[in-house]
N, CA, C and O atoms as a GROMACS GRO file, in nm:
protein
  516
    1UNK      N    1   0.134  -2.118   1.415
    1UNK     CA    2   0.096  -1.994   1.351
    1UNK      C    3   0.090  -1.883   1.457
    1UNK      O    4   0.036  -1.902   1.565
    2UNK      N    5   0.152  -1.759   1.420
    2UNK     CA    6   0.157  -1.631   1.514
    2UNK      C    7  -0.037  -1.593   1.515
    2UNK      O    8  -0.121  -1.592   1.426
    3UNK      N    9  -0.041  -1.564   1.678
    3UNK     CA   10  -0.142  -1.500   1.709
    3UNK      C   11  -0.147  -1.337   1.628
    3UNK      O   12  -0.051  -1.260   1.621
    4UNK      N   13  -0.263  -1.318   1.581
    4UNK     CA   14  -0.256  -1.198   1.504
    4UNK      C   15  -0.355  -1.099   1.606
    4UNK      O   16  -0.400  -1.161   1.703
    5UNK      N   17  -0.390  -0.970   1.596
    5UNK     CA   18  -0.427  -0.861   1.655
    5UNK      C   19  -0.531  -0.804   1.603
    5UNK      O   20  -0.604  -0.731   1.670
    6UNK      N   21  -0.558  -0.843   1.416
    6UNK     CA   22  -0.627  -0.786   1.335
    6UNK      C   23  -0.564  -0.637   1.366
    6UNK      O   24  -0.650  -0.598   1.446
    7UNK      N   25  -0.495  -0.556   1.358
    7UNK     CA   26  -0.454  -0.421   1.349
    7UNK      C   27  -0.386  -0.404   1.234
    7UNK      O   28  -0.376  -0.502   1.160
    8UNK      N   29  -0.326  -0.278   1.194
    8UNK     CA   30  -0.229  -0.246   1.106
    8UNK      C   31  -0.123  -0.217   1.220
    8UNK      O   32  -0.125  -0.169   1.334
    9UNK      N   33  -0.016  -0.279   1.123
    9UNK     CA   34   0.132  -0.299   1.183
    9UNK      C   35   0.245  -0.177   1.110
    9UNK      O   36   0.355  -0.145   1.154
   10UNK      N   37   0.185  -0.133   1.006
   10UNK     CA   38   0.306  -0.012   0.998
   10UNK      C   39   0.231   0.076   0.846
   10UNK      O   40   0.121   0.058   0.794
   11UNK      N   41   0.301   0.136   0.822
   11UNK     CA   42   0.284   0.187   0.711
   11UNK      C   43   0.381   0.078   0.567
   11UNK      O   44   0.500   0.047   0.569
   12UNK      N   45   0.295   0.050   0.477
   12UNK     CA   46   0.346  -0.042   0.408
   12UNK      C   47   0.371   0.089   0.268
   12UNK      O   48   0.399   0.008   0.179
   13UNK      N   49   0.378   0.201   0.211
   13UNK     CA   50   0.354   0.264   0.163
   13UNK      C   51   0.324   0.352   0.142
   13UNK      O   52   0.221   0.371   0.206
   14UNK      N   53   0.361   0.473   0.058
   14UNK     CA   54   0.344   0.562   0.009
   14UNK      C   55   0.348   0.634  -0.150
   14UNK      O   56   0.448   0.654  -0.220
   15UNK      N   57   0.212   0.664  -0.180
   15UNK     CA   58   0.234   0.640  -0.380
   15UNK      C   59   0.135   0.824  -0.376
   15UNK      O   60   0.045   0.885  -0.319
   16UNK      N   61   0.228   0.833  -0.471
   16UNK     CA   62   0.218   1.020  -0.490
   16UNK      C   63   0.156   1.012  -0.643
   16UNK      O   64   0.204   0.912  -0.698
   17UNK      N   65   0.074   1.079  -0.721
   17UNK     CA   66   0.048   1.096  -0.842
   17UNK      C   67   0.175   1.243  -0.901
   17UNK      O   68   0.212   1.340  -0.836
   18UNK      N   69   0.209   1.202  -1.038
   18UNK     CA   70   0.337   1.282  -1.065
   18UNK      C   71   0.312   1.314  -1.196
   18UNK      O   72   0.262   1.223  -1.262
   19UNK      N   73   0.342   1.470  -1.281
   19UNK     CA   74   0.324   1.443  -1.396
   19UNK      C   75   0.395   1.417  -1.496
   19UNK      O   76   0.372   1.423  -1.617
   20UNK      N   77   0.546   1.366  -1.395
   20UNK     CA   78   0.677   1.286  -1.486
   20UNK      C   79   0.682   1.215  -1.398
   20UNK      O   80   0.730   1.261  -1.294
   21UNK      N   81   0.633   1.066  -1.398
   21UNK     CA   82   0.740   0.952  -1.246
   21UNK      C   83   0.860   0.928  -1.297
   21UNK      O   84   0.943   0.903  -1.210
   22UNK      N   85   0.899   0.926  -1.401
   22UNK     CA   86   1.026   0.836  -1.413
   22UNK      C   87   1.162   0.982  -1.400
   22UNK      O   88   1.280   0.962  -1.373
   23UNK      N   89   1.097   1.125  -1.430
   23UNK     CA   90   1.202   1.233  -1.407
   23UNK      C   91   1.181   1.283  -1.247
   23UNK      O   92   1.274   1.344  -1.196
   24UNK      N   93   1.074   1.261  -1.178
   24UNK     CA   94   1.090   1.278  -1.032
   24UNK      C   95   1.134   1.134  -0.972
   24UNK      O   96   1.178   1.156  -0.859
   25UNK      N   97   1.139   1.000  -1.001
   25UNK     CA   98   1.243   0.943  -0.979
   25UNK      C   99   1.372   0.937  -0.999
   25UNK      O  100   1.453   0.890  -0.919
   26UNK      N  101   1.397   0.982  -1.106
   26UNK     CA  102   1.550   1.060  -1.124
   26UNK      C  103   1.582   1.167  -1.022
   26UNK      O  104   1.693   1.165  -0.969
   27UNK      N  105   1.521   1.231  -1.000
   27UNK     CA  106   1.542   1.361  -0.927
   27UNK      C  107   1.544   1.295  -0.778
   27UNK      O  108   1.606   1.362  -0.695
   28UNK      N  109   1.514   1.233  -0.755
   28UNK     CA  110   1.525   1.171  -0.587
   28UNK      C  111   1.628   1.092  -0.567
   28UNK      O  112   1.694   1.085  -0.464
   29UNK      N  113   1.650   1.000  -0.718
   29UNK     CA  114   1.809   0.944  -0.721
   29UNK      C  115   1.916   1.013  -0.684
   29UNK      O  116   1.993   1.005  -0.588
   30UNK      N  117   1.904   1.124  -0.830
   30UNK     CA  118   2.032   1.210  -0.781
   30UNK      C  119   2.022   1.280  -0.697
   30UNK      O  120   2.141   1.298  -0.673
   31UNK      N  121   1.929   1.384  -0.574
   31UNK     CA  122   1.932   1.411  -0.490
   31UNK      C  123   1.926   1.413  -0.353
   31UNK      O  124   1.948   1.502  -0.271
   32UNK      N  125   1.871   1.218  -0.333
   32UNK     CA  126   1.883   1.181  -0.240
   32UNK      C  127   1.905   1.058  -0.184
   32UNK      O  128   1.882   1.006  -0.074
   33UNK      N  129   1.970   1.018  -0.313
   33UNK     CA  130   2.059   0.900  -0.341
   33UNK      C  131   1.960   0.796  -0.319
   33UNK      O  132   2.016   0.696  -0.274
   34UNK      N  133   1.841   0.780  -0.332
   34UNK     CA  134   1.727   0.699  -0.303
   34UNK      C  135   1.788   0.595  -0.431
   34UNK      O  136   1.831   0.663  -0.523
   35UNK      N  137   1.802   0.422  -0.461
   35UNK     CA  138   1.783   0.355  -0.563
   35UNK      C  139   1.725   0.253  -0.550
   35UNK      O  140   1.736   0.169  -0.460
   36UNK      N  141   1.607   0.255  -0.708
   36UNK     CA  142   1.460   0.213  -0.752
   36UNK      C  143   1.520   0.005  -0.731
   36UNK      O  144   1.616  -0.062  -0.769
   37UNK      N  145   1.395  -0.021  -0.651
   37UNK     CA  146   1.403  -0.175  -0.684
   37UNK      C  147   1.384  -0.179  -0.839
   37UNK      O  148   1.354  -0.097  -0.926
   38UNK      N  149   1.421  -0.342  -0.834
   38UNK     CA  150   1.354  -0.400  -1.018
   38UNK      C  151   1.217  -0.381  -1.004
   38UNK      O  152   1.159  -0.367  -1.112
   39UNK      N  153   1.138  -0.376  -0.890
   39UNK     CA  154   0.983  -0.330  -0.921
   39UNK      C  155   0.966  -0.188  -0.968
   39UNK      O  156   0.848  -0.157  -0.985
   40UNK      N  157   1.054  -0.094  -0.994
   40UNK     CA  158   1.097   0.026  -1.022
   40UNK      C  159   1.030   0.119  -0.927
   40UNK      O  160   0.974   0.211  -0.987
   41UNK      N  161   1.020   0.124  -0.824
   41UNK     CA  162   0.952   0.161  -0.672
   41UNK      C  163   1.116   0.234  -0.571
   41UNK      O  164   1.238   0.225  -0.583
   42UNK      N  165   1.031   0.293  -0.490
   42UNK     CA  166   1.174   0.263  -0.389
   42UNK      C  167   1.123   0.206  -0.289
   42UNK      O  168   1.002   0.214  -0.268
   43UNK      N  169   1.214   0.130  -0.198
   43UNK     CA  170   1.218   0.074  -0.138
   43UNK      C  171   1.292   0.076   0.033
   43UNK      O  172   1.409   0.051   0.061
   44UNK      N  173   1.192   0.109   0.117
   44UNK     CA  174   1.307   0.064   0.249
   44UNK      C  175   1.302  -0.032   0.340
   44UNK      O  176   1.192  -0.048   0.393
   45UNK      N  177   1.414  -0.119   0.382
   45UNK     CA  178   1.373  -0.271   0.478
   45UNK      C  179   1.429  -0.252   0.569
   45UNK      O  180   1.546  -0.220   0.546
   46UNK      N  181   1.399  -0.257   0.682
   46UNK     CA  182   1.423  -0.241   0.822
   46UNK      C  183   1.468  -0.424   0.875
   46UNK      O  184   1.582  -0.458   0.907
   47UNK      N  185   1.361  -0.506   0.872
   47UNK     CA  186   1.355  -0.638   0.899
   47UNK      C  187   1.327  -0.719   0.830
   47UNK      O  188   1.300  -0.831   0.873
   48UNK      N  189   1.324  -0.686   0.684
   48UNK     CA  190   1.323  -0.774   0.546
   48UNK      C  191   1.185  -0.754   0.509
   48UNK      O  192   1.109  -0.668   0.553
   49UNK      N  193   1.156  -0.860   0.409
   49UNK     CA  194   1.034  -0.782   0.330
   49UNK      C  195   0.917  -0.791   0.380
   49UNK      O  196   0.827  -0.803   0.297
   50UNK      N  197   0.879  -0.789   0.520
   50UNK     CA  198   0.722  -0.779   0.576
   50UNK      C  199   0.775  -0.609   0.631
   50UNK      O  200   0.686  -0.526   0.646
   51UNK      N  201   0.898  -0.575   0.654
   51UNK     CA  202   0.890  -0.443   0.727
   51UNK      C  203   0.906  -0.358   0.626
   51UNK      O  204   0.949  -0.246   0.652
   52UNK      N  205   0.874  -0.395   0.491
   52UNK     CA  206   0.929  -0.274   0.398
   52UNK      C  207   0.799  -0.166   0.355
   52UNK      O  208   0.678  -0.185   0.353
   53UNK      N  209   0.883  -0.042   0.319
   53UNK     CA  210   0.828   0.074   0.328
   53UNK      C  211   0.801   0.101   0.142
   53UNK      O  212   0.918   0.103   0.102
   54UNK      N  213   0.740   0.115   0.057
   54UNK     CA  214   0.745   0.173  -0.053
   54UNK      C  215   0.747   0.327  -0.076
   54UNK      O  216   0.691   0.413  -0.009
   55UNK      N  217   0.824   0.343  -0.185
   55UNK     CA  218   0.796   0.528  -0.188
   55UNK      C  219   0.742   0.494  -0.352
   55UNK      O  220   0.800   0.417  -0.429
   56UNK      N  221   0.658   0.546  -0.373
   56UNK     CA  222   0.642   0.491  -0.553
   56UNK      C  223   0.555   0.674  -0.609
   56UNK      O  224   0.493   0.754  -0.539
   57UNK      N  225   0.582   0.677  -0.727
   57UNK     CA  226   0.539   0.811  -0.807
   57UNK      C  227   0.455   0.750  -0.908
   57UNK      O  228   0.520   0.685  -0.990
   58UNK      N  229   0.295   0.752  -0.932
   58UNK     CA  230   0.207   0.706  -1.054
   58UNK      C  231   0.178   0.829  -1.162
   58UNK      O  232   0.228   0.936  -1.128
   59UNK      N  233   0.111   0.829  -1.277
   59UNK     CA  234   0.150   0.937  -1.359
   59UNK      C  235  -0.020   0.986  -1.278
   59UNK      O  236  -0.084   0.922  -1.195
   60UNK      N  237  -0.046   1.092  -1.329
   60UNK     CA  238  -0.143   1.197  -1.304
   60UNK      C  239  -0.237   1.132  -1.292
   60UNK      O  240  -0.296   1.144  -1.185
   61UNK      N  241  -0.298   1.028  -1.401
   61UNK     CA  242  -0.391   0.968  -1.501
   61UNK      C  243  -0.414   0.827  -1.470
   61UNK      O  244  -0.459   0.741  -1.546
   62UNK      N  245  -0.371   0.810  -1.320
   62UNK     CA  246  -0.366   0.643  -1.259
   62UNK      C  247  -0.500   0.706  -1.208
   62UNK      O  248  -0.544   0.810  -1.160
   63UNK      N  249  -0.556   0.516  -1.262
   63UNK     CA  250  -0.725   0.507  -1.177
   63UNK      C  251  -0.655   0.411  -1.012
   63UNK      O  252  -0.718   0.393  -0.909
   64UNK      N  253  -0.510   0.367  -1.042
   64UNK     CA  254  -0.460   0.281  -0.898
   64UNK      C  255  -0.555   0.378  -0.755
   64UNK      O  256  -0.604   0.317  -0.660
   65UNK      N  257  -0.560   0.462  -0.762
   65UNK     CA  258  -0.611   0.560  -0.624
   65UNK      C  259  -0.743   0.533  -0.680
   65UNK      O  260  -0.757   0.653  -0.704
   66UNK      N  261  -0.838   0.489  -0.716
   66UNK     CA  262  -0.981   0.489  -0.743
   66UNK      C  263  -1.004   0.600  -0.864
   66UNK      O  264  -0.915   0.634  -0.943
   67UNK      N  265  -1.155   0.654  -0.865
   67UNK     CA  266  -1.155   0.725  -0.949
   67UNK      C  267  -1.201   0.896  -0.889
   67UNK      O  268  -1.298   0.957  -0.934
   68UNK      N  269  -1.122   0.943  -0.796
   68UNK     CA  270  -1.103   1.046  -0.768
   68UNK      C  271  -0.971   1.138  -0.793
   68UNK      O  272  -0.856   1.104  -0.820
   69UNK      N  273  -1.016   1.240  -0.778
   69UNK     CA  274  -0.824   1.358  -0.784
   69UNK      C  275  -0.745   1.322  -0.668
   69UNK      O  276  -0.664   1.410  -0.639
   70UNK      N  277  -0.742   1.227  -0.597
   70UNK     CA  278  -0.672   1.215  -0.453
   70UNK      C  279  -0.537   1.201  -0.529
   70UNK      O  280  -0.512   1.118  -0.616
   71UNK      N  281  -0.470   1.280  -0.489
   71UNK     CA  282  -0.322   1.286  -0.498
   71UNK      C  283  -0.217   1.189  -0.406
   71UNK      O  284  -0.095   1.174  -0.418
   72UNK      N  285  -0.292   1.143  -0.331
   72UNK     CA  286  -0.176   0.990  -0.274
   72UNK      C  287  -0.274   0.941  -0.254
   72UNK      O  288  -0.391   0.967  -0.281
   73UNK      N  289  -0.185   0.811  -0.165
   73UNK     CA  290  -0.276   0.695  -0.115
   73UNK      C  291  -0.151   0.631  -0.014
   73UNK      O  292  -0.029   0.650  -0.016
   74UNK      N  293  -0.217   0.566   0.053
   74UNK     CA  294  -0.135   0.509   0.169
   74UNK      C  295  -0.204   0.416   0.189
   74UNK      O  296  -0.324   0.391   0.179
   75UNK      N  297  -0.074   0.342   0.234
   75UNK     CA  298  -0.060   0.151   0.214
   75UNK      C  299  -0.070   0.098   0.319
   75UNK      O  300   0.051   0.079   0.328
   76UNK      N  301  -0.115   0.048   0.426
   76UNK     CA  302  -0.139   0.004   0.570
   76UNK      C  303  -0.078  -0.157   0.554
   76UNK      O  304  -0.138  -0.249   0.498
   77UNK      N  305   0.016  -0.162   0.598
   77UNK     CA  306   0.022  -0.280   0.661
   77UNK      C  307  -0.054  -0.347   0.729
   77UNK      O  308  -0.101  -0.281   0.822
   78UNK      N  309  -0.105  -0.508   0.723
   78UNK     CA  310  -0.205  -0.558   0.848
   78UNK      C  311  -0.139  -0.675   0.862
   78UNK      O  312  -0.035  -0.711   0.806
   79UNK      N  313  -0.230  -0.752   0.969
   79UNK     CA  314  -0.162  -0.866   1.035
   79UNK      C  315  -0.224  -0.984   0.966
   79UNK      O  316  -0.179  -1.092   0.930
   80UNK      N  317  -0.344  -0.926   0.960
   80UNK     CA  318  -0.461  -1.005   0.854
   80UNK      C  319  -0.587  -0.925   0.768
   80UNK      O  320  -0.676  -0.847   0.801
   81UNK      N  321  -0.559  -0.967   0.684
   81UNK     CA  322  -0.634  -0.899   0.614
   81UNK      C  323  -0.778  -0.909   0.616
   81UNK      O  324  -0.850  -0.818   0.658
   82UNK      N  325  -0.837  -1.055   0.554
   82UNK     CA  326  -0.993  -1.054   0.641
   82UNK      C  327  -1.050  -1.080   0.737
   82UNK      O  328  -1.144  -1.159   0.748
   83UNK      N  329  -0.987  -1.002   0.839
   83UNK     CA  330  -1.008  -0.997   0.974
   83UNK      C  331  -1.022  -0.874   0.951
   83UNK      O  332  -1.139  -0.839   0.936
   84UNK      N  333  -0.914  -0.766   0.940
   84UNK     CA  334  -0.949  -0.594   0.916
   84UNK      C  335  -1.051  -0.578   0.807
   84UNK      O  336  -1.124  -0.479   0.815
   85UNK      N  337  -1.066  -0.664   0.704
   85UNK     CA  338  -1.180  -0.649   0.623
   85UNK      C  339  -1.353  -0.614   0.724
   85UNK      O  340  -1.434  -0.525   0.750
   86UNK      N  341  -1.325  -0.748   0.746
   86UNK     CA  342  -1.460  -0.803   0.824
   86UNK      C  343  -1.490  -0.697   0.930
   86UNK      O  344  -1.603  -0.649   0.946
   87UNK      N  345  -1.367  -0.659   1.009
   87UNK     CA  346  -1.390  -0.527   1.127
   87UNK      C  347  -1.476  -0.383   1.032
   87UNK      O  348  -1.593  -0.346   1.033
   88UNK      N  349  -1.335  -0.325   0.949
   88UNK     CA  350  -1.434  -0.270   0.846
   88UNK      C  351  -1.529  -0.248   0.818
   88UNK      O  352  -1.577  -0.137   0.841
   89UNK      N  353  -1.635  -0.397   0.721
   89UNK     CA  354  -1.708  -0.401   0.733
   89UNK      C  355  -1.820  -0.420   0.808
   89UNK      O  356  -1.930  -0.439   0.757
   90UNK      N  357  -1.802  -0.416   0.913
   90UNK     CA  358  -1.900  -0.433   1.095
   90UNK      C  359  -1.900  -0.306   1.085
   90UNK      O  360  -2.011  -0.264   1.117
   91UNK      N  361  -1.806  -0.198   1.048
   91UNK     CA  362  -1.845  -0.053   1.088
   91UNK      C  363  -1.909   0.019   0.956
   91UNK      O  364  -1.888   0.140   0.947
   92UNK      N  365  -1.978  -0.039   0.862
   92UNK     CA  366  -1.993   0.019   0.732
   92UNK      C  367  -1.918   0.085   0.674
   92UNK      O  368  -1.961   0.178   0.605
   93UNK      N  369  -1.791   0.061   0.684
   93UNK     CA  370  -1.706   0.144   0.586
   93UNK      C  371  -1.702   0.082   0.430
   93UNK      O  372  -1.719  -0.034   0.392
   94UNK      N  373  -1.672   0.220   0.344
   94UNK     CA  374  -1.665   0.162   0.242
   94UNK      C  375  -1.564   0.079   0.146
   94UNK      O  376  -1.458   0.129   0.106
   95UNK      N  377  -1.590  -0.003   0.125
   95UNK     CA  378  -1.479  -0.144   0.082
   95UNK      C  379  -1.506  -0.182  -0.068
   95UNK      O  380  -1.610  -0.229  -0.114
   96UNK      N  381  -1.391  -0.151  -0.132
   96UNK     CA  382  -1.377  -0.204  -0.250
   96UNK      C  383  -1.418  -0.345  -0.279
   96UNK      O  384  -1.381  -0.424  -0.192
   97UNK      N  385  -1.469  -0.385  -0.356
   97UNK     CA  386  -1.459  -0.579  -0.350
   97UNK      C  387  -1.333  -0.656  -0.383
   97UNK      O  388  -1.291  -0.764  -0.342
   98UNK      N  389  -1.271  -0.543  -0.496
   98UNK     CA  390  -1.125  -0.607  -0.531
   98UNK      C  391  -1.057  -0.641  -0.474
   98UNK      O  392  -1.016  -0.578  -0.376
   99UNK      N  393  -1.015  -0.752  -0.507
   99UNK     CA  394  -0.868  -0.820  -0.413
   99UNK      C  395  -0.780  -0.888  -0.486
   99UNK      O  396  -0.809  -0.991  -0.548
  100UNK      N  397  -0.666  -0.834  -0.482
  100UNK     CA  398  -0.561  -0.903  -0.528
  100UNK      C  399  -0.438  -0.953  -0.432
  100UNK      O  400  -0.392  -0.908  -0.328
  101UNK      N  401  -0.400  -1.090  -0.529
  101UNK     CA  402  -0.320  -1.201  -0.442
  101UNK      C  403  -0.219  -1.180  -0.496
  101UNK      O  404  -0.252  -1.153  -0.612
  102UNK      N  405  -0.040  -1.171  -0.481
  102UNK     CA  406   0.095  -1.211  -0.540
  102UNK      C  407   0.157  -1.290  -0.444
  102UNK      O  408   0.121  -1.320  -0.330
  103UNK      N  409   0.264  -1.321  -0.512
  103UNK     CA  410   0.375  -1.410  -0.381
  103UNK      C  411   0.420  -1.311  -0.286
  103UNK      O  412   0.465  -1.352  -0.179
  104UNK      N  413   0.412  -1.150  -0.316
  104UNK     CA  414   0.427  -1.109  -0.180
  104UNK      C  415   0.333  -0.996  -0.126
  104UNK      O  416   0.347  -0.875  -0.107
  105UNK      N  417   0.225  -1.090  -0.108
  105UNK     CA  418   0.125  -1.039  -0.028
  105UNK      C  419  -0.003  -1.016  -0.084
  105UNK      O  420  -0.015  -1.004  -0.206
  106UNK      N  421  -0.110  -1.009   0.002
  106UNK     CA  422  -0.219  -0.988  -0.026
  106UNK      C  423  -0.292  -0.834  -0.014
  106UNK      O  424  -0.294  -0.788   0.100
  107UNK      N  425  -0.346  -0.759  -0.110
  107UNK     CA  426  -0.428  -0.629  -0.100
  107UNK      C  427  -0.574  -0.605  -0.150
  107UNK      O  428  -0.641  -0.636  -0.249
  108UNK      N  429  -0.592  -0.536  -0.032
  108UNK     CA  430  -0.743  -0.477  -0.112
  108UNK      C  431  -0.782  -0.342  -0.017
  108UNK      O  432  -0.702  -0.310   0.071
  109UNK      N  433  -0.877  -0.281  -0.032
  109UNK     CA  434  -0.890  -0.123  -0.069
  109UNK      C  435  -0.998  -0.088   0.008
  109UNK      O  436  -1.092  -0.168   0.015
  110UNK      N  437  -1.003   0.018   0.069
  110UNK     CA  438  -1.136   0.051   0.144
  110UNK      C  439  -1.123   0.244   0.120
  110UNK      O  440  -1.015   0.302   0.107
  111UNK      N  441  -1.248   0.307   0.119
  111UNK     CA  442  -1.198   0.461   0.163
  111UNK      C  443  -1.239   0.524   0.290
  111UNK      O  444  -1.348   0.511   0.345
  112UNK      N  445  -1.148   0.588   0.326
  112UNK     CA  446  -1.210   0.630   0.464
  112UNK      C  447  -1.303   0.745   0.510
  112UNK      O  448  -1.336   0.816   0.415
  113UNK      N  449  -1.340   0.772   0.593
  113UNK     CA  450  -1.475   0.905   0.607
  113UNK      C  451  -1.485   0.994   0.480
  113UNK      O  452  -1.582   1.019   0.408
  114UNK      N  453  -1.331   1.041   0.473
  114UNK     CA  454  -1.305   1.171   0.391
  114UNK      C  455  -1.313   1.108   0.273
  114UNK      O  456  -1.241   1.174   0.198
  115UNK      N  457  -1.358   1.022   0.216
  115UNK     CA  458  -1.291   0.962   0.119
  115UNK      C  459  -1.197   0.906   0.043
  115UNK      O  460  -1.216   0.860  -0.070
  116UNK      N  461  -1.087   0.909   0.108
  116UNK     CA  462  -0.946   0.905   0.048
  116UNK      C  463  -0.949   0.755   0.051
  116UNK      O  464  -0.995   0.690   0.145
  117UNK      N  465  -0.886   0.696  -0.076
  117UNK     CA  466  -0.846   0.570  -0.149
  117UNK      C  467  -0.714   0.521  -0.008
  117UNK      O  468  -0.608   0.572   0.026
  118UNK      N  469  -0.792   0.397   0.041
  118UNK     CA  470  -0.664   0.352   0.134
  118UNK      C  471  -0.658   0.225   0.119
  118UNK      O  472  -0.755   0.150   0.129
  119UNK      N  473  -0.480   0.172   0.080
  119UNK     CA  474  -0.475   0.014   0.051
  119UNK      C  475  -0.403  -0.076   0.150
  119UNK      O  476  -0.293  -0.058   0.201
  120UNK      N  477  -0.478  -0.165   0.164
  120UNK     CA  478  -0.432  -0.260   0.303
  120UNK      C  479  -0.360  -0.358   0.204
  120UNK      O  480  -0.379  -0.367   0.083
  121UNK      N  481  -0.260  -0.440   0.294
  121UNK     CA  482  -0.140  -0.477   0.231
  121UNK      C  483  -0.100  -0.592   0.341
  121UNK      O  484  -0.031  -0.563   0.439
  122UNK      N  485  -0.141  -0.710   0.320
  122UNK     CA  486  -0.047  -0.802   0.400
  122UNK      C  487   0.034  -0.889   0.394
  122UNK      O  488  -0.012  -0.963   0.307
  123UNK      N  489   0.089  -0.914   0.414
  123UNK     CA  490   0.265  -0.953   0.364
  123UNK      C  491   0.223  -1.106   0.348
  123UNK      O  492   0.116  -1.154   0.384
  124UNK      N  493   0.321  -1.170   0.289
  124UNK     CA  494   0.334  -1.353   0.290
  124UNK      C  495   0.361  -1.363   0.447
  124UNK      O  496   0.413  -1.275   0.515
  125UNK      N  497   0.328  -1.453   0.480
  125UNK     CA  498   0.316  -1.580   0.573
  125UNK      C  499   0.273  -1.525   0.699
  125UNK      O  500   0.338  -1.534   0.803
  126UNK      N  501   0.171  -1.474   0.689
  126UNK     CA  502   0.057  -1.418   0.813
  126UNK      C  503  -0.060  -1.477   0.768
  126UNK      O  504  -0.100  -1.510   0.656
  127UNK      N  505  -0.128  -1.484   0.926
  127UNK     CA  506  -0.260  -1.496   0.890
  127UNK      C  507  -0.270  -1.639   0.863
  127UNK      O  508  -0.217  -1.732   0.924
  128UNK      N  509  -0.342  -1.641   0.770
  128UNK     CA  510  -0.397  -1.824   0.677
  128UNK      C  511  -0.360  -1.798   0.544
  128UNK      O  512  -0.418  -1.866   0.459
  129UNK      N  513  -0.263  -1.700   0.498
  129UNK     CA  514  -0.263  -1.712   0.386
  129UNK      C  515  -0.095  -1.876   0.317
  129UNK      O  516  -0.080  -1.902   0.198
   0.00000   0.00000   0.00000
């Protein structure tokens, strides 16, 4: 098993609130030739799917960002997740309890000083998962 760092390793994301996603995903198609995975997201892979980047548009009215007006949210890649949890929480930050598991990857949520909704994101086969 790879020695981990507990750090964030990249930006795993970027999700904008929109008050058309599916016509400002059109509009990025045709203007910047961006095309939507089957997760209907976009997508960029540098070194396959632990290095990938999301670009995603939610409608106005997503509680996904918590329950504030924060107009994005950003996705942190980590090496491990409750390890950056646990650091986190050593510094009293505030931490969602939610956690969710898929086959690719593990997330859960903390906000930072300012408040802003931030989601940690760690890929399959790090860590102990």
């Amino acid at each position: 098993m790879k020695e981990t760092m507990t750090r964030a390793t990249g930006v795993g994301g970027v999700f904008l609130r929109a008050a058309d996603p599916e016509k400002l995903y059109a509009w990025y198609e045709e203007h910047l030739g961006i095309k939507r995975t089957e997760d209907g997201a976009f997508a960029f892979f540098s070194e396959g799917p632990r290095e990938m980047t999301v670009f995603a548009f939610f409608p106005l009215n997503t509680k996904y960002f918590g329950p504030t007006e924060q107009r994005a949210m950003l996705n942190l890649r980590v090496d491990d997740l409750d390890a950056v949890l646990a650091k986190l929480r050593a510094a009293a930050v505030d931490i969602d309890p939610k956690r969710e598991d898929y086959d690719y990857g593990r997330f859960a949520w903390f906000n930072d000083p300012e408040g802003n909704r931030v989601e940690l994101w760690q890929p399959p086969g790090l860590a102990d998962d």
